[in-house]
mmCIF file as gemmi writes it, N, C-alpha and C atoms, coordinates in Angstrom:
data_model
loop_
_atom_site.group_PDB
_atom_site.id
_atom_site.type_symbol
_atom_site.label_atom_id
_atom_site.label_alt_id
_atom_site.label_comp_id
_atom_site.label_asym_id
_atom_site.label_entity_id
_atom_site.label_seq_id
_atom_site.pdbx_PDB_ins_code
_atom_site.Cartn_x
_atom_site.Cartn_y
_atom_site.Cartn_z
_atom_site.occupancy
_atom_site.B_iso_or_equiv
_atom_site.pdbx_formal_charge
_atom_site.auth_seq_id
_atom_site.auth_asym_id
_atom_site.pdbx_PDB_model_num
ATOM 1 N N . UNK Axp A 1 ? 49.179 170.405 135.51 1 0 ? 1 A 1
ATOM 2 C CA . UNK Axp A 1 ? 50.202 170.086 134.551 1 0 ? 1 A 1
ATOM 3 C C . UNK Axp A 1 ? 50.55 168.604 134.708 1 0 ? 1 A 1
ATOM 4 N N . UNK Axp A 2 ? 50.654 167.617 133.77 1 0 ? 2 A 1
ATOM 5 C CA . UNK Axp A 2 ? 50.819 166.529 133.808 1 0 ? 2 A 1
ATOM 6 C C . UNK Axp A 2 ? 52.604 166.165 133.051 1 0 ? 2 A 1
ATOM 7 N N . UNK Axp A 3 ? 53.002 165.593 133.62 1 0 ? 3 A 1
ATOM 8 C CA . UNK Axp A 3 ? 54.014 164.807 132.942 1 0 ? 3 A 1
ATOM 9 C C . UNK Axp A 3 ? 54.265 164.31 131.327 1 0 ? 3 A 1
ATOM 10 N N . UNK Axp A 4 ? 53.017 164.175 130.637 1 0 ? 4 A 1
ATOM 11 C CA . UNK Axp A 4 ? 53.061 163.825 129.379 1 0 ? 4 A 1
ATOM 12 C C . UNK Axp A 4 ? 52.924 164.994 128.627 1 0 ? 4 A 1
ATOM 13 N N . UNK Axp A 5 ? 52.31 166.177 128.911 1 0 ? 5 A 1
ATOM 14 C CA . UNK Axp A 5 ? 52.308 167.523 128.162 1 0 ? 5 A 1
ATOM 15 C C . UNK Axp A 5 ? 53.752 168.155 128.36 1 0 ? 5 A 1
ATOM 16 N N . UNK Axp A 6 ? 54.522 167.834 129.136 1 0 ? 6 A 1
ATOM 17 C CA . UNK Axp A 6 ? 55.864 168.44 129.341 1 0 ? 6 A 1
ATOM 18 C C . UNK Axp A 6 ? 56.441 166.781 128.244 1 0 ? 6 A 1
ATOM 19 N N . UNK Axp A 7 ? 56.36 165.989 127.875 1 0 ? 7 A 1
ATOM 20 C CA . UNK Axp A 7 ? 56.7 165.517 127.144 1 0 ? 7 A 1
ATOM 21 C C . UNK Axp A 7 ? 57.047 165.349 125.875 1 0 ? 7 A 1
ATOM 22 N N . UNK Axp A 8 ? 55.326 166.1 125.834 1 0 ? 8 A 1
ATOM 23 C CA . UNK Axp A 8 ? 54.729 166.186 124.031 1 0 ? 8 A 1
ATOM 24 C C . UNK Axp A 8 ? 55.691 167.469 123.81 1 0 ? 8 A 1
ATOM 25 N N . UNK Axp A 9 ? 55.724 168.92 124.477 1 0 ? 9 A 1
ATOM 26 C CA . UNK Axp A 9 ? 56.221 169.722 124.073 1 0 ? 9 A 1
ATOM 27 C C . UNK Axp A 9 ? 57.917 169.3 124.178 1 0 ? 9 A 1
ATOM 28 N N . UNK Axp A 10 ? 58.572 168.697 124.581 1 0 ? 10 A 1
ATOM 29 C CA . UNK Axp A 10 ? 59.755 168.194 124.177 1 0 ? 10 A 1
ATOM 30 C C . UNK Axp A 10 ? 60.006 167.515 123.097 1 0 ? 10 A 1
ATOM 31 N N . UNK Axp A 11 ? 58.663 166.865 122.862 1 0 ? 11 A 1
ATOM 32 C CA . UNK Axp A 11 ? 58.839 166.009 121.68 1 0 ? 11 A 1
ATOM 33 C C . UNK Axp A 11 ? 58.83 167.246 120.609 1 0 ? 11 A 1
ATOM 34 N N . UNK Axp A 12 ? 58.247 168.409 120.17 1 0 ? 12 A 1
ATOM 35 C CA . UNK Axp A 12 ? 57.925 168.917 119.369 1 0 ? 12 A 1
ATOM 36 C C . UNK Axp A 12 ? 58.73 169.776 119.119 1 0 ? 12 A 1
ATOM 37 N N . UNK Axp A 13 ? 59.528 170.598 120.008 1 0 ? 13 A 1
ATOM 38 C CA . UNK Axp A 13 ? 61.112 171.131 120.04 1 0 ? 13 A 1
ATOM 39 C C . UNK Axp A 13 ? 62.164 170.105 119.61 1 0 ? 13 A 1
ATOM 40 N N . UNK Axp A 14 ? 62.561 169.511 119.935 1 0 ? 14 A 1
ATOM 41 C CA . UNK Axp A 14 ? 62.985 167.787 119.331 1 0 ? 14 A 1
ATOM 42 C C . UNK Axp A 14 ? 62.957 167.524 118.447 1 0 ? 14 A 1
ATOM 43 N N . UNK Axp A 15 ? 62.032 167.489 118.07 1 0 ? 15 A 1
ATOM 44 C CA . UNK Axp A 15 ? 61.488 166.76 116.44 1 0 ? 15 A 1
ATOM 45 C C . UNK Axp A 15 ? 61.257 167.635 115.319 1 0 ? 15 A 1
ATOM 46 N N . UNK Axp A 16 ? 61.01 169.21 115.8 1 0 ? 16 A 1
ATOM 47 C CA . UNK Axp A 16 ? 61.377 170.27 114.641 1 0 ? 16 A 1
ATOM 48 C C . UNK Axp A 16 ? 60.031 170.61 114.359 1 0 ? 16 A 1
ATOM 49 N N . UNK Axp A 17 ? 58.5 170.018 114.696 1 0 ? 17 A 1
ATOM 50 C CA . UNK Axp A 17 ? 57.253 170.363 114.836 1 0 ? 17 A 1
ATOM 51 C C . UNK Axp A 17 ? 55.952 169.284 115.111 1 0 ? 17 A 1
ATOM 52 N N . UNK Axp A 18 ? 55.412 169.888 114.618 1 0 ? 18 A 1
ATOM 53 C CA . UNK Axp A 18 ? 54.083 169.022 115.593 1 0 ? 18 A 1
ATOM 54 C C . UNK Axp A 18 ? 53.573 167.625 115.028 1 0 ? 18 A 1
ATOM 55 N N . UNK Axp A 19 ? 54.278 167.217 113.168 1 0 ? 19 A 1
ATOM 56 C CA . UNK Axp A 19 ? 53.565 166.264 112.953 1 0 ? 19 A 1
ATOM 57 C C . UNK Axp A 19 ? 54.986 165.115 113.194 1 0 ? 19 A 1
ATOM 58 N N . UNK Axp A 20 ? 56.289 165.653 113.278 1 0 ? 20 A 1
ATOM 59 C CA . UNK Axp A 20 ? 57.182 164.622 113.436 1 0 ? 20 A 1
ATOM 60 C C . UNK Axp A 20 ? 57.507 164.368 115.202 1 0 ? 20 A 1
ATOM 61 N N . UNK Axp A 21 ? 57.043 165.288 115.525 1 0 ? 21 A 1
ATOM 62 C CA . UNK Axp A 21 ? 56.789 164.773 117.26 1 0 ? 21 A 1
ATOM 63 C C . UNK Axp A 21 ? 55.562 163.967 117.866 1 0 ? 21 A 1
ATOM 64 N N . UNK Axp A 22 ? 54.279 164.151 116.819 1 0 ? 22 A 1
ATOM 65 C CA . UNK Axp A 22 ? 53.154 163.475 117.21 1 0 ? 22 A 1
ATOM 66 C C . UNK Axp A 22 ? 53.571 161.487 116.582 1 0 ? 22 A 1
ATOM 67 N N . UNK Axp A 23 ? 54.138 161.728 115.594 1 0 ? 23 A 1
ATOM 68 C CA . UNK Axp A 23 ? 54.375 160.373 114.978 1 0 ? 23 A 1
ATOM 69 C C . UNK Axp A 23 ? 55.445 159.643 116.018 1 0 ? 23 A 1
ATOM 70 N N . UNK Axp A 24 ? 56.404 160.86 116.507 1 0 ? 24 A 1
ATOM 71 C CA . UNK Axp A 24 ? 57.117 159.796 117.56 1 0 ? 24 A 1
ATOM 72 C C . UNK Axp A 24 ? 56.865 159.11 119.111 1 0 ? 24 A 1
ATOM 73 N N . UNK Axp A 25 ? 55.346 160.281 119.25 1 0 ? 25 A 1
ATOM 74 C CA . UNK Axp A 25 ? 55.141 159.951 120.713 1 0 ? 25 A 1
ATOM 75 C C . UNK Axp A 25 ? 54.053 159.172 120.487 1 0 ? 25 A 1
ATOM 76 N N . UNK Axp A 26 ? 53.938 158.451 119.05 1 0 ? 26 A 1
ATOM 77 C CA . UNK Axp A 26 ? 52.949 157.406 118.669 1 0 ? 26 A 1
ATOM 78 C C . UNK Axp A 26 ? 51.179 157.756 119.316 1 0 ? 26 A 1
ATOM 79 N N . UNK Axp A 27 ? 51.198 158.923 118.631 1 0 ? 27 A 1
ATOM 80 C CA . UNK Axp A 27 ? 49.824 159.653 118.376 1 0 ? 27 A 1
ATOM 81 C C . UNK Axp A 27 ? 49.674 160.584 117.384 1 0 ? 27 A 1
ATOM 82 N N . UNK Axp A 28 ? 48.234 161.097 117.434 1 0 ? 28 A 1
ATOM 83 C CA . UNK Axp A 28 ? 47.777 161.531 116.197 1 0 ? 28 A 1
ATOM 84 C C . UNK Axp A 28 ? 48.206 163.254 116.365 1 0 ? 28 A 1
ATOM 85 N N . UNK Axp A 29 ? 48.33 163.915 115.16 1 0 ? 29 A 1
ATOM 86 C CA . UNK Axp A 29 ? 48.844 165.075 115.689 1 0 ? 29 A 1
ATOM 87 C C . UNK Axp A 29 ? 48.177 166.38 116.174 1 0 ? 29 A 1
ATOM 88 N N . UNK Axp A 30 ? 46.375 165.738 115.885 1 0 ? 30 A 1
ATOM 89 C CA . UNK Axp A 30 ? 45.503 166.285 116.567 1 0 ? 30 A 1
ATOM 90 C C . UNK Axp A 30 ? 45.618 166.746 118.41 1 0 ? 30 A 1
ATOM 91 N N . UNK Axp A 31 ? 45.915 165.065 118.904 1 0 ? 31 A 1
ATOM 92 C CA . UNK Axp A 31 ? 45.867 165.022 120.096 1 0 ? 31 A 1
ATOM 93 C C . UNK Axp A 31 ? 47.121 165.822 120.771 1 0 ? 31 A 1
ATOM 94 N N . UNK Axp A 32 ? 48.423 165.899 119.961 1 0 ? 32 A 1
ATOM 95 C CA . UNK Axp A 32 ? 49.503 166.458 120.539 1 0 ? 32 A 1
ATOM 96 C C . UNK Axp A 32 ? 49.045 168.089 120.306 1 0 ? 32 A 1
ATOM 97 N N . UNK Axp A 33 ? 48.876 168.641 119.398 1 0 ? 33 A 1
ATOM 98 C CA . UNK Axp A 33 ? 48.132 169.855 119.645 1 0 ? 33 A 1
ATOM 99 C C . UNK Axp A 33 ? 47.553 170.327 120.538 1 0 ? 33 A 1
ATOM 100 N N . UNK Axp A 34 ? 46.51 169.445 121.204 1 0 ? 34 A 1
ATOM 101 C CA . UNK Axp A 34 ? 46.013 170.049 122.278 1 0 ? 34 A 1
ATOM 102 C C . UNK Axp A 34 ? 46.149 169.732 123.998 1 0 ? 34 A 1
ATOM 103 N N . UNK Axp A 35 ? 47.339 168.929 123.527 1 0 ? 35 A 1
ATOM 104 C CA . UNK Axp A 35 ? 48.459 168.603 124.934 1 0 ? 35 A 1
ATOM 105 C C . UNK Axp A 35 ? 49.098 169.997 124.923 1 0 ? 35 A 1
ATOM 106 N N . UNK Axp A 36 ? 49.665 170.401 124.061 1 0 ? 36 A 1
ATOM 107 C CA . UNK Axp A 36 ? 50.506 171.223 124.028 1 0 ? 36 A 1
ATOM 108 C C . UNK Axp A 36 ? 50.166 172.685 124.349 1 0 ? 36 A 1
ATOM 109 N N . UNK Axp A 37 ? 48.325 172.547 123.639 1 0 ? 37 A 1
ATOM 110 C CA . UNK Axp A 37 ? 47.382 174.194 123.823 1 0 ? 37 A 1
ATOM 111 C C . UNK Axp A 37 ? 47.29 173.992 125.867 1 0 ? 37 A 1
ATOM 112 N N . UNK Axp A 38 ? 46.707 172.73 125.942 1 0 ? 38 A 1
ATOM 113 C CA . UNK Axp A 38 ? 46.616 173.056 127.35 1 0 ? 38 A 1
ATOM 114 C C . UNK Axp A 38 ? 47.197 173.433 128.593 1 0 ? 38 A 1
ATOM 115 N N . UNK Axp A 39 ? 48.612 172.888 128.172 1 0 ? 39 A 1
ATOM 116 C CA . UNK Axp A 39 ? 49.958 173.19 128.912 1 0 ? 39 A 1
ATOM 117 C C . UNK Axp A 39 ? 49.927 174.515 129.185 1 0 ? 39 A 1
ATOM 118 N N . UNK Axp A 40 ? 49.995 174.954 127.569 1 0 ? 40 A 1
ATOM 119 C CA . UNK Axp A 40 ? 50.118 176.541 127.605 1 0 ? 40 A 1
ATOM 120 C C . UNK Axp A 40 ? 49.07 177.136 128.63 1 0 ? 40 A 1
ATOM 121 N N . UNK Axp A 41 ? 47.967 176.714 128.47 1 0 ? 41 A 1
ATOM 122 C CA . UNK Axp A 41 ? 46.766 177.612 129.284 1 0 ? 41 A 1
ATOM 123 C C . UNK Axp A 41 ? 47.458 177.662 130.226 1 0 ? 41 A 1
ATOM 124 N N . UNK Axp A 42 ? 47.331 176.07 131.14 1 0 ? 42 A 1
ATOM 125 C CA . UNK Axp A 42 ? 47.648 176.252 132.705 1 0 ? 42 A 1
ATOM 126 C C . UNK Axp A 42 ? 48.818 177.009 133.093 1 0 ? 42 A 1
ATOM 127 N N . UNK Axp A 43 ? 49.907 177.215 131.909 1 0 ? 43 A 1
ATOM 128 C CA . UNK Axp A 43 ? 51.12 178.169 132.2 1 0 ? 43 A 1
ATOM 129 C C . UNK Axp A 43 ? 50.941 179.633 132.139 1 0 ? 43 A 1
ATOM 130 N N . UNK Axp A 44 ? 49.948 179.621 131.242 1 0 ? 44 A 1
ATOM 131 C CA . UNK Axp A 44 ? 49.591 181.236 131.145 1 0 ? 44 A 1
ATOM 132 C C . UNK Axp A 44 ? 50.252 181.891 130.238 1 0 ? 44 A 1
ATOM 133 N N . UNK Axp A 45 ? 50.808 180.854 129.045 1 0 ? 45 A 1
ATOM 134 C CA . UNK Axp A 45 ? 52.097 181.766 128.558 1 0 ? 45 A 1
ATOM 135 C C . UNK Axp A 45 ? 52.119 180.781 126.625 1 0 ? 45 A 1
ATOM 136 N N . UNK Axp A 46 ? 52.488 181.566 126.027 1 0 ? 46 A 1
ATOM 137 C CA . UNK Axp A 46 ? 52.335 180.661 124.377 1 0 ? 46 A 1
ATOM 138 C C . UNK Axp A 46 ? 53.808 179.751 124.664 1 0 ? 46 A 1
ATOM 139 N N . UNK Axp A 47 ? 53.877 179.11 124.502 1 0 ? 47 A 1
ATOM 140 C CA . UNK Axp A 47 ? 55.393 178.101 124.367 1 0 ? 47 A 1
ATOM 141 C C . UNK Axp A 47 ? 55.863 178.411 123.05 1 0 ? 47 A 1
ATOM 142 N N . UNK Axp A 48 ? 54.678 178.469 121.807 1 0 ? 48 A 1
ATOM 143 C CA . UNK Axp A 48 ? 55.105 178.517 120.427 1 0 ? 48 A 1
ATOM 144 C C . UNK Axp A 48 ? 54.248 179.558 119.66 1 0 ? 48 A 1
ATOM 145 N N . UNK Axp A 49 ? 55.165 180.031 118.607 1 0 ? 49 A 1
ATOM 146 C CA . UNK Axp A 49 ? 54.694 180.836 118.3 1 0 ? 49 A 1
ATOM 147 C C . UNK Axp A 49 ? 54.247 180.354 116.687 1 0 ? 49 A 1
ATOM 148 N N . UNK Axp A 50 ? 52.975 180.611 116.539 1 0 ? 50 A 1
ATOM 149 C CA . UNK Axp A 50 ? 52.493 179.843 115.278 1 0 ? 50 A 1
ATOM 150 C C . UNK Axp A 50 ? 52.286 180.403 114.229 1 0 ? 50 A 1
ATOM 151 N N . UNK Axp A 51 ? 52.827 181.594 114.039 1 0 ? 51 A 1
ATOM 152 C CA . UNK Axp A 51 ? 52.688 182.656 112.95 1 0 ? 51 A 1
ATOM 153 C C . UNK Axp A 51 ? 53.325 181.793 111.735 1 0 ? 51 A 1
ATOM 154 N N . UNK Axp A 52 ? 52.762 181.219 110.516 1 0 ? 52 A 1
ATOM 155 C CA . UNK Axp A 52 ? 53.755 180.818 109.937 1 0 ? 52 A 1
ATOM 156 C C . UNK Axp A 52 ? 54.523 179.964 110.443 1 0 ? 52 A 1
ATOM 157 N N . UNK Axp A 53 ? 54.608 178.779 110.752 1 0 ? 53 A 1
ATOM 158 C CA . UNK Axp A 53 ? 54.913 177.676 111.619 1 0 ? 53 A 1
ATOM 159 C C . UNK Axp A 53 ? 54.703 177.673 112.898 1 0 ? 53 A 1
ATOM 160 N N . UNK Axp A 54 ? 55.514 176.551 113.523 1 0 ? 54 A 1
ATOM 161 C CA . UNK Axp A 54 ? 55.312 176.491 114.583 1 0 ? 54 A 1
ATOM 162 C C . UNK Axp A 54 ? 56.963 176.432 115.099 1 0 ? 54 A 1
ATOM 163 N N . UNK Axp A 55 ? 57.411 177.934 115.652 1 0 ? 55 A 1
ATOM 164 C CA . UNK Axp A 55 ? 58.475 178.231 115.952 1 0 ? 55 A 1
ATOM 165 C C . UNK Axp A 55 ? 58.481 178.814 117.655 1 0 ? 55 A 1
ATOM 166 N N . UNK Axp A 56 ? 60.003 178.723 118.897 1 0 ? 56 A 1
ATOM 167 C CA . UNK Axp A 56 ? 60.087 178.595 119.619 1 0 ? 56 A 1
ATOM 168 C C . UNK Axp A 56 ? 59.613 179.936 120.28 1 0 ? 56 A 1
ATOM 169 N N . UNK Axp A 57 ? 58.603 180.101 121.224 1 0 ? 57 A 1
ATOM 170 C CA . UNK Axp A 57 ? 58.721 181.835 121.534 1 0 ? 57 A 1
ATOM 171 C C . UNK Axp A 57 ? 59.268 181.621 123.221 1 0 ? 57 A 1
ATOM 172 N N . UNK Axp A 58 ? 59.528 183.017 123.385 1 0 ? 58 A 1
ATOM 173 C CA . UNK Axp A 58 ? 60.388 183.633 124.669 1 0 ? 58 A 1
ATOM 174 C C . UNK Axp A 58 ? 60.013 182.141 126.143 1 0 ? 58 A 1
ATOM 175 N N . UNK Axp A 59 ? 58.577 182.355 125.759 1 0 ? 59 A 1
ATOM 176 C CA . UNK Axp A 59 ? 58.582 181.384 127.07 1 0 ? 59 A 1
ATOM 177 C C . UNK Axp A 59 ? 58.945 180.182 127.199 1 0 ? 59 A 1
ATOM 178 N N . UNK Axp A 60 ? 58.924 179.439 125.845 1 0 ? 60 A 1
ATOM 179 C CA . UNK Axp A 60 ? 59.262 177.954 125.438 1 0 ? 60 A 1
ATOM 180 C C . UNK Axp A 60 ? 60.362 177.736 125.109 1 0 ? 60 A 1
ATOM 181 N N . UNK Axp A 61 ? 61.052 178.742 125.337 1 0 ? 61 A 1
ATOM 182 C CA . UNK Axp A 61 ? 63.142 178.644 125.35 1 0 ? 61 A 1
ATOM 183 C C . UNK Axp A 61 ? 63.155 178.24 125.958 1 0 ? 61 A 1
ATOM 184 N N . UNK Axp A 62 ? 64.517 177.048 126.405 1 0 ? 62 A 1
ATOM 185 C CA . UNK Axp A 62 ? 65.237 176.735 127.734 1 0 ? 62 A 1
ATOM 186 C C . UNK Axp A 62 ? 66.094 177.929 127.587 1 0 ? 62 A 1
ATOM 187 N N . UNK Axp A 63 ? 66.829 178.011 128.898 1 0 ? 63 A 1
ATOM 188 C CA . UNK Axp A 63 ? 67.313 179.112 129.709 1 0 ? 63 A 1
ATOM 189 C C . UNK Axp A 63 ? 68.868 178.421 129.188 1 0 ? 63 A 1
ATOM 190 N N . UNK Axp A 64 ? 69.349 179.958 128.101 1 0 ? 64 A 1
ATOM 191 C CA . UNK Axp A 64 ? 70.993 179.664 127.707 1 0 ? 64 A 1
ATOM 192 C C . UNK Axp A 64 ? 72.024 178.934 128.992 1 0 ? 64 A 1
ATOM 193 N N . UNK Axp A 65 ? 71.276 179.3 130.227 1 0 ? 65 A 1
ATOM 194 C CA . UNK Axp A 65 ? 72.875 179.124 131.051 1 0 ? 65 A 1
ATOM 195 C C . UNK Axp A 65 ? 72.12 177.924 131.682 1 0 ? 65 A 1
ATOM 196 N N . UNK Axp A 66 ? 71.144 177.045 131.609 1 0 ? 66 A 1
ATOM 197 C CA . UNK Axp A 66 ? 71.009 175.899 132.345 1 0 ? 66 A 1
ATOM 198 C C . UNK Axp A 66 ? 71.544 174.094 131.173 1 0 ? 66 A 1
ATOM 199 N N . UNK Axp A 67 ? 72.559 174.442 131.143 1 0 ? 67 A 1
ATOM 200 C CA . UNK Axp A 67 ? 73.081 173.047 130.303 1 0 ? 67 A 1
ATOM 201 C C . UNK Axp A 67 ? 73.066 173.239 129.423 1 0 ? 67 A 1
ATOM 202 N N . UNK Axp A 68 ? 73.406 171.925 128.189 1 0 ? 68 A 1
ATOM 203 C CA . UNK Axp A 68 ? 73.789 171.842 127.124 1 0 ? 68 A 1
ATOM 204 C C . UNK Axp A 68 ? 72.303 172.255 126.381 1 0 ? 68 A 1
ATOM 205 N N . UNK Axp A 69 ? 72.468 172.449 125.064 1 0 ? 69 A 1
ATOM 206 C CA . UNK Axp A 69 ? 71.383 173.081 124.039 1 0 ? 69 A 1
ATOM 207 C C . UNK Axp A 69 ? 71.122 172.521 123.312 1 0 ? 69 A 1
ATOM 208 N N . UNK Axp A 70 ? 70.239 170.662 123.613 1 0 ? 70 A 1
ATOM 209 C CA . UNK Axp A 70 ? 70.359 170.011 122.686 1 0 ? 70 A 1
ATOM 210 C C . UNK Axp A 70 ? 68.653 170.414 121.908 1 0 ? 70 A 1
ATOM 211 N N . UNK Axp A 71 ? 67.668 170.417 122.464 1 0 ? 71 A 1
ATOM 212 C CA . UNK Axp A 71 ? 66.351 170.431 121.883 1 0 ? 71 A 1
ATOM 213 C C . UNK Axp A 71 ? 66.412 171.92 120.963 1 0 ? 71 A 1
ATOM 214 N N . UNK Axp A 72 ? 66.341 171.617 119.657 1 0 ? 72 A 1
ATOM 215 C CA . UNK Axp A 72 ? 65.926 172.811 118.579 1 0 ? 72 A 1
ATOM 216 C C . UNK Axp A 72 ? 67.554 173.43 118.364 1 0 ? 72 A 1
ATOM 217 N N . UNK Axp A 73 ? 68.643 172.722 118.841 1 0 ? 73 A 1
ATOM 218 C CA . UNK Axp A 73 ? 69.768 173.356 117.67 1 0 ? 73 A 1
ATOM 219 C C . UNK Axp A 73 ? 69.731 173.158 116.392 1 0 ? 73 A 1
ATOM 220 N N . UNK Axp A 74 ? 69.436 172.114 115.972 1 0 ? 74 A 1
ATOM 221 C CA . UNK Axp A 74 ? 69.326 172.452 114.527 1 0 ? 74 A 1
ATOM 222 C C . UNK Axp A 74 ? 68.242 172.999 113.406 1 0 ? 74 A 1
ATOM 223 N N . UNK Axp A 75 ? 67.589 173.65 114.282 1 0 ? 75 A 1
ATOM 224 C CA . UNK Axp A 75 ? 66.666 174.166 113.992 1 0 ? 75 A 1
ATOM 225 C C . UNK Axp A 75 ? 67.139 175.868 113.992 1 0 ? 75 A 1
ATOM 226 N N . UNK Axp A 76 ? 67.577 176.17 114.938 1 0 ? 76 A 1
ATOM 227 C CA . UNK Axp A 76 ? 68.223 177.645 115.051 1 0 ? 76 A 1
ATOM 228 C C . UNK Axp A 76 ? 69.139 178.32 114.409 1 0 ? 76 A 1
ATOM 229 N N . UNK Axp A 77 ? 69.647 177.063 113.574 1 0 ? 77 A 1
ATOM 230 C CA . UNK Axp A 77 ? 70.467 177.261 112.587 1 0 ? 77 A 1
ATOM 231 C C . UNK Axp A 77 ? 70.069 178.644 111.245 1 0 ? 77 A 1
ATOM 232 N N . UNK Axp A 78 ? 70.647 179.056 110.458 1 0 ? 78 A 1
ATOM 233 C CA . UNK Axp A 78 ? 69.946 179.952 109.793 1 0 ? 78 A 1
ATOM 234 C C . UNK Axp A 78 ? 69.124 178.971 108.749 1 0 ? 78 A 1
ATOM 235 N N . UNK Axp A 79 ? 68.284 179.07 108.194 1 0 ? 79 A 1
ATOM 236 C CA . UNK Axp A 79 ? 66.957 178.891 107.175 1 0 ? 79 A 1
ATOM 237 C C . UNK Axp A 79 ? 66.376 177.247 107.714 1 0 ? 79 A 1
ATOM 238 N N . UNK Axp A 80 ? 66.079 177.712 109.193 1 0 ? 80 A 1
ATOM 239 C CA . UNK Axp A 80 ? 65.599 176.453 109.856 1 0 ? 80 A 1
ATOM 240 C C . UNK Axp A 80 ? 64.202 176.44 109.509 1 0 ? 80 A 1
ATOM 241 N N . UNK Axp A 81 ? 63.932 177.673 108.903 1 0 ? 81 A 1
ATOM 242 C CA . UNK Axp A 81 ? 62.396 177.655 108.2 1 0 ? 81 A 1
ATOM 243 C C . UNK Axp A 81 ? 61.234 177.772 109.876 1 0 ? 81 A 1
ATOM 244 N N . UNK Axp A 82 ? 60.187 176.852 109.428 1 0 ? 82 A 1
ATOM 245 C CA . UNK Axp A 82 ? 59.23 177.639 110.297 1 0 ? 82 A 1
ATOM 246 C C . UNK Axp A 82 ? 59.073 176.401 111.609 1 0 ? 82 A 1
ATOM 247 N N . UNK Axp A 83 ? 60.666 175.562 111.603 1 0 ? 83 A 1
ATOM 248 C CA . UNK Axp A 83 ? 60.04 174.493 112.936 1 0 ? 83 A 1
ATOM 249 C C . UNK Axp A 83 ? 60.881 175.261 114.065 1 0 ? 83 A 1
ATOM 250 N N . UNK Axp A 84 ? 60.265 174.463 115.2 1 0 ? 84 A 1
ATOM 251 C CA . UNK Axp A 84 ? 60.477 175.132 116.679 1 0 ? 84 A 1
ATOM 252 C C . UNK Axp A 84 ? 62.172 175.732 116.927 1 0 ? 84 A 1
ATOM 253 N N . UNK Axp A 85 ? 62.274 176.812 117.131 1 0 ? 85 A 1
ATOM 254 C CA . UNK Axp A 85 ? 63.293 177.06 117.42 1 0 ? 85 A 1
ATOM 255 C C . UNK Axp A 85 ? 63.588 178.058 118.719 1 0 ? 85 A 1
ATOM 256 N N . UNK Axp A 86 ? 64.045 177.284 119.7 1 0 ? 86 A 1
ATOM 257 C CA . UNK Axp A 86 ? 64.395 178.468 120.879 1 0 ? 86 A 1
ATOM 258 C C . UNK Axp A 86 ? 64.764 179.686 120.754 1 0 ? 86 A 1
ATOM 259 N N . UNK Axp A 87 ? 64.265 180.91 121.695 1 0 ? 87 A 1
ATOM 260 C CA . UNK Axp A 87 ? 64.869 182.179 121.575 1 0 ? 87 A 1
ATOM 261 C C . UNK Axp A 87 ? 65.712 182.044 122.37 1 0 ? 87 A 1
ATOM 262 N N . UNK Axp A 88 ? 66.674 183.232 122.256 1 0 ? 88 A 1
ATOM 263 C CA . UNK Axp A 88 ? 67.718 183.909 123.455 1 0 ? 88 A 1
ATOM 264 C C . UNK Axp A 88 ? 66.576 184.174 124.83 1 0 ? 88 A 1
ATOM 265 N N . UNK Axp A 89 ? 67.196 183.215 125.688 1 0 ? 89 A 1
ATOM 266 C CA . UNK Axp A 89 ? 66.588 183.708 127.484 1 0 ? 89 A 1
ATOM 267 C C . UNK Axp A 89 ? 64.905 183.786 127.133 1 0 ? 89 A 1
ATOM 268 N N . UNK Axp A 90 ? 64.847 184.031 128.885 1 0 ? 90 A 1
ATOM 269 C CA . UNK Axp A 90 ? 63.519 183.88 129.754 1 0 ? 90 A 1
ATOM 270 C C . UNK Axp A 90 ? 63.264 185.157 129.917 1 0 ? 90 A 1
């Protein structure tokens, strides 16, 4: 696991999906894609769930009781449509 794949996937919770997080971490959104697929491998676990966007699944939540809830609140909002949005808990 590298430091910049825990990046990209912040950027992409953050930014609401994969092409306004790839434009901010000033790359193509090819390459953030597969920062983000590989992460997942080495975790063993989907971060996102891509059914119809690219929205937050169980494993790629932060944890309700560790701090404030800034990555993907406004996204969780109701008709946040299909960008990343955290679930309830781990």
């Amino acid at each position: 696991m590298e430091l910049r794949q825990l990046r990209h996937f912040m950027a992409v919770v953050t930014h609401g999906g994969l092409t306004a997080a790839a434009r901010a971490e000033l790359i193509v959104r090819s390459a953030l894609s597969t920062s983000v697929r590989n992460l997942e491998r080495e975790l063993g676990a989907e971060l996102f769930d891509r059914t119809g966007g690219t929205a937050g699944s169980p494993a790629g939540s932060p944890r309700p009781d560790r701090g404030p809830r800034r990555a993907g609140a406004r996204a969780a909002q109701p008709g946040g449509g299909g960008t990343p949005r955290p679930a309830d808990g781990i």
